[in-house]
C-alpha positions as CSV (number, residue, x, y, z in Angstrom):
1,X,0.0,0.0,0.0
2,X,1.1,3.3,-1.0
3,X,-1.0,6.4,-0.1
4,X,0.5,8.9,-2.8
5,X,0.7,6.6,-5.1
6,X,-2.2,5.5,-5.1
7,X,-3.7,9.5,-5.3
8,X,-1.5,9.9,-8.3
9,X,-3.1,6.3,-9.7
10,X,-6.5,8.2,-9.2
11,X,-5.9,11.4,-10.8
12,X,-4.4,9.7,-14.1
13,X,-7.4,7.3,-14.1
14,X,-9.6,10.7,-14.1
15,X,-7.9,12.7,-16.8
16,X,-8.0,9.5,-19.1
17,X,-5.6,8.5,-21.3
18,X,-2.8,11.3,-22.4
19,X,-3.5,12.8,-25.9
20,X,-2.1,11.6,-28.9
21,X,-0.8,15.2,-30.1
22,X,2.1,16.5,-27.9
23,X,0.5,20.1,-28.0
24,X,-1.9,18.6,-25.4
25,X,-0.2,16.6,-23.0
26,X,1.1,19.5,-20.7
27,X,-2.6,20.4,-20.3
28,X,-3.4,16.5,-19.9
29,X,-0.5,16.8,-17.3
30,X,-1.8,20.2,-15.6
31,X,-5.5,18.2,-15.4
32,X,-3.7,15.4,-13.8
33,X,-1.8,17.4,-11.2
34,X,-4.9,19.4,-10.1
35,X,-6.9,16.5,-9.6
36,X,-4.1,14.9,-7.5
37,X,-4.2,17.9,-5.5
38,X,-7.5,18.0,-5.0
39,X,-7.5,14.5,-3.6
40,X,-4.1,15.8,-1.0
41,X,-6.5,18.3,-0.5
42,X,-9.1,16.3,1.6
43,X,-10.9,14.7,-1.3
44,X,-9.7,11.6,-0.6
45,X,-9.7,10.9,3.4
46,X,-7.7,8.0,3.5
47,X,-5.6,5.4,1.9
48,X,-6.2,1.8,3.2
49,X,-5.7,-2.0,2.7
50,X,-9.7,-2.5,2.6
51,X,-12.6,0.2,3.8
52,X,-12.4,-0.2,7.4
53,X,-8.6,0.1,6.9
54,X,-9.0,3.4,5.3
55,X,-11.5,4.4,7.5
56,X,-9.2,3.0,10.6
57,X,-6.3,5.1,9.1
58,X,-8.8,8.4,8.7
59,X,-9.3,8.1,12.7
60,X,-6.0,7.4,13.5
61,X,-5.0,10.8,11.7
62,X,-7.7,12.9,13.0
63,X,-9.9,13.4,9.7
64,X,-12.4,11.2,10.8
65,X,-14.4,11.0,14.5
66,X,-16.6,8.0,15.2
67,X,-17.7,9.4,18.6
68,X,-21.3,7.9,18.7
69,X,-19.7,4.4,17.0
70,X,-19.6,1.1,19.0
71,X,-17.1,0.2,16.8
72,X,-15.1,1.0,13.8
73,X,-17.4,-1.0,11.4
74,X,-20.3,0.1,12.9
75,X,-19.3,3.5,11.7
76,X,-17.6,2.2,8.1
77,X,-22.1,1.5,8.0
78,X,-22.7,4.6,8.6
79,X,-20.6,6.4,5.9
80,X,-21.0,3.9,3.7
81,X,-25.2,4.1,4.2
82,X,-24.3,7.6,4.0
83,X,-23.5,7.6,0.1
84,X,-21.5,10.8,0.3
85,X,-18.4,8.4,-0.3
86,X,-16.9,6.4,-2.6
87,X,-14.2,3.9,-2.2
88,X,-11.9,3.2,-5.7
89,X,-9.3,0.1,-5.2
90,X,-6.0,1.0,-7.2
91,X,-2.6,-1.6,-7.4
92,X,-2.0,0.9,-4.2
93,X,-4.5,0.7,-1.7
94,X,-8.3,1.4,-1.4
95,X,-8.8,5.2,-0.9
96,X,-11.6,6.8,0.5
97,X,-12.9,8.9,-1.6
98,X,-15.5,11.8,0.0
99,X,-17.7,13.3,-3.0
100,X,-19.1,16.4,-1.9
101,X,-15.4,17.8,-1.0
């Protein structure tokens, strides 16, 4: 598992494939980077093995609180009954993907 990595994996699958003409790959390459960014950004939350490793990982670093939770997949249910999420697997790790950020 590799948590950049797999960000970067993300934000190439999003741009699509790079342009056949060379005159557009450094825009392919700017779309690339910004979406990378975003996902640094707090798009994606976490990087994990599985879910409830991501979400384990989001706790563990603070960007996730599961307070009311009897346990950690008791509140993997919630956000995932929660749809606001989605969870992409890459050669790198499952990230956690939030998708109103």
């Amino acid at each position: 598992m590799h948590a950049a990595r797999a960000l970067a994996y993300l934000a190439r699958q999003d741009a699509g494939p790079p342009p056949q003409d060379p005159e557009d790959r450094e825009s392919w390459r700017e779309e690339v980077r910004a979406g990378y960014d975003a996902y640094r950004a707090g798009r994606a939350v976490a990087v994990g093995a599985d879910r409830l490793d991501a979400l384990v990982r989001a706790v563990n670093a603070g960007r996730y609180d599961i307070g009311d939770c009897g346990s950690a997949a008791e509140a993997l249910e919630n956000v995932e009954h929660g749809c606001m999420s989605r969870w992409p697997v890459t050669p790198y790790g499952t990230v956690w993907v939030d998708s109103e950020a």
